[in-house]
N, C-alpha and C positions, 0 to 999 in steps of 0.2 A: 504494500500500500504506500501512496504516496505523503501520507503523515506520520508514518514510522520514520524514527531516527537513529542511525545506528549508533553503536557507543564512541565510535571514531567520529563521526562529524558530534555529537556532543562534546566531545572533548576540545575538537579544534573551535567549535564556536566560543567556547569558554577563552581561548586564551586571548590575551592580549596584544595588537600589533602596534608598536611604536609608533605606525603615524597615527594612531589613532590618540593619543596623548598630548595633547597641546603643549607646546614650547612652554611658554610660561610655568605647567605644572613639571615639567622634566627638570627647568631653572631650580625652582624651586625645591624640588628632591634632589640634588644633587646640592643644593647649600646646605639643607637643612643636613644630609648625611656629613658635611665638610663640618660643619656646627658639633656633630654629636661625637665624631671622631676627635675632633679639636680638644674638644670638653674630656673627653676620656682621656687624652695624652696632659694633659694640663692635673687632672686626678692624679695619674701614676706619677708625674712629677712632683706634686704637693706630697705624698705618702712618699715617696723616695725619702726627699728634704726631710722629712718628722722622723723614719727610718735611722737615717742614718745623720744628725748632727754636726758632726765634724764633716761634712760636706760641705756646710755654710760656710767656709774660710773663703770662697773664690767668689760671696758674689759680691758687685759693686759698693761702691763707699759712697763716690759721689757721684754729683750730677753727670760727667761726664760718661761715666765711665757705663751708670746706669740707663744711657741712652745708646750707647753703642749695644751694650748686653740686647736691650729689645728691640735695635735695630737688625741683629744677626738673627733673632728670635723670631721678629717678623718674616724676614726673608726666609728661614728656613720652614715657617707653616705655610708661606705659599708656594715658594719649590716642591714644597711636598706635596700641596695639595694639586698642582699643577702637575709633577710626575704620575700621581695614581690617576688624575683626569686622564691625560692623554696616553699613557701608556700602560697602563693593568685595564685593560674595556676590556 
């Protein structure tokens, strides 16, 4: 009959095709994942830090030096985040 459906076309109507996702919501899940990964490596650094103490000998004193620290800090969460964009797809 023609209103039977096999479990193969159920299946494939279920799935999802990219274009079918509007730019904006793909934007938006690709920050929002950049967000929560960020947030989780920023955790393991705070429990690192508390961990282990005598670790805090290296960081900045003054102004200077604590704007280069988050200048490199900067650059390394978006080379990162820019590496697993373009190359782990």
């Amino acid at each position: 009959m023609a209103t039977e459906m096999r479990e193969s076309d159920e299946i494939q109507s279920c799935e999802v095709h990219e274009s079918s996702v509007p730019k904006w919501q793909r934007f938006f899940e690709i920050v929002f994942g950049f967000l929560a990964k960020s947030s989780m490596v920023v955790v393991g650094l705070v429990v690192f830090v508390l961990s282990f103490p005598e670790s805090l000998a290296g960081i900045p004193t003054t102004k200077k030096e604590f704007l280069i620290f988050l200048l490199f800090g900067i650059i390394g969460v978006i080379g990162t985040g820019l590496l697993f964009y373009f190359h782990i797809r």
